[in-house]
C-alpha positions as CSV (number, residue, x, y, z in Angstrom):
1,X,12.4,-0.3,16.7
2,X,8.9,0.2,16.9
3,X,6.1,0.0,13.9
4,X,3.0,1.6,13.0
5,X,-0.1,-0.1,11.3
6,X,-1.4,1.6,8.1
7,X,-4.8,3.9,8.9
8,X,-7.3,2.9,6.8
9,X,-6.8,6.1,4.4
10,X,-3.1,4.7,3.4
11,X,-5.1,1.6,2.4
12,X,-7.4,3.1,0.3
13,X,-4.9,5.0,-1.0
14,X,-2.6,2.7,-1.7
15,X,-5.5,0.8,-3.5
16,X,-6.3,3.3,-5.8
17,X,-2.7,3.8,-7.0
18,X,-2.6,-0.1,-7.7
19,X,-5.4,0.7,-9.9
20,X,-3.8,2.9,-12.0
21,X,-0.4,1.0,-12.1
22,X,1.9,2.9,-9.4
23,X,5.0,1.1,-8.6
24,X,5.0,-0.3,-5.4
25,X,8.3,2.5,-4.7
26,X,6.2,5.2,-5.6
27,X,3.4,4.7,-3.7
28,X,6.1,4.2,-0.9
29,X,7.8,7.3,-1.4
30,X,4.6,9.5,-1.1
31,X,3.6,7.5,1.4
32,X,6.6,7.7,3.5
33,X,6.6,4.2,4.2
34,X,8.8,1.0,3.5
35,X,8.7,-1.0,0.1
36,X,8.0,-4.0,2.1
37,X,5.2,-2.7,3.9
38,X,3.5,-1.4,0.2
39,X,4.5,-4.6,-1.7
40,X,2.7,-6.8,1.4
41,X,-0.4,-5.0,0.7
42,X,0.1,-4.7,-2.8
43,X,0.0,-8.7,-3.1
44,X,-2.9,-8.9,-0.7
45,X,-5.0,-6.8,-3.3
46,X,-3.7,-8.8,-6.3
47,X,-5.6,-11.7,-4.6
48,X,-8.6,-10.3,-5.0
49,X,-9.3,-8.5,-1.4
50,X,-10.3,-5.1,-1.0
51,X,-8.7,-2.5,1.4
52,X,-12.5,-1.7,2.8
């Protein structure tokens, strides 16, 4: 199985919609990507760092 890194835009989106309180599964779901892979970054940006 093989994996792809996020591009920069899915970060920024996926900032943004912490921002105004998206579920981690939503922002998966539109995103087409795994809750894991959204809740890792999700955490990161609770602690403060930014996607940019």
């Amino acid at each position: 199985m093989t994996h792809a890194h996020l591009t920069t835009n899915e970060l920024v989106m996926i900032e943004a919609s912490v921002e105004k309180d998206t579920s981690v599964l939503e922002i998966a779901q539109s995103l087409k990507r795994s809750r894991q892979t959204i809740h890792k970054v999700v955490t990161f940006l609770k602690q403060g760092h930014s996607a940019n």
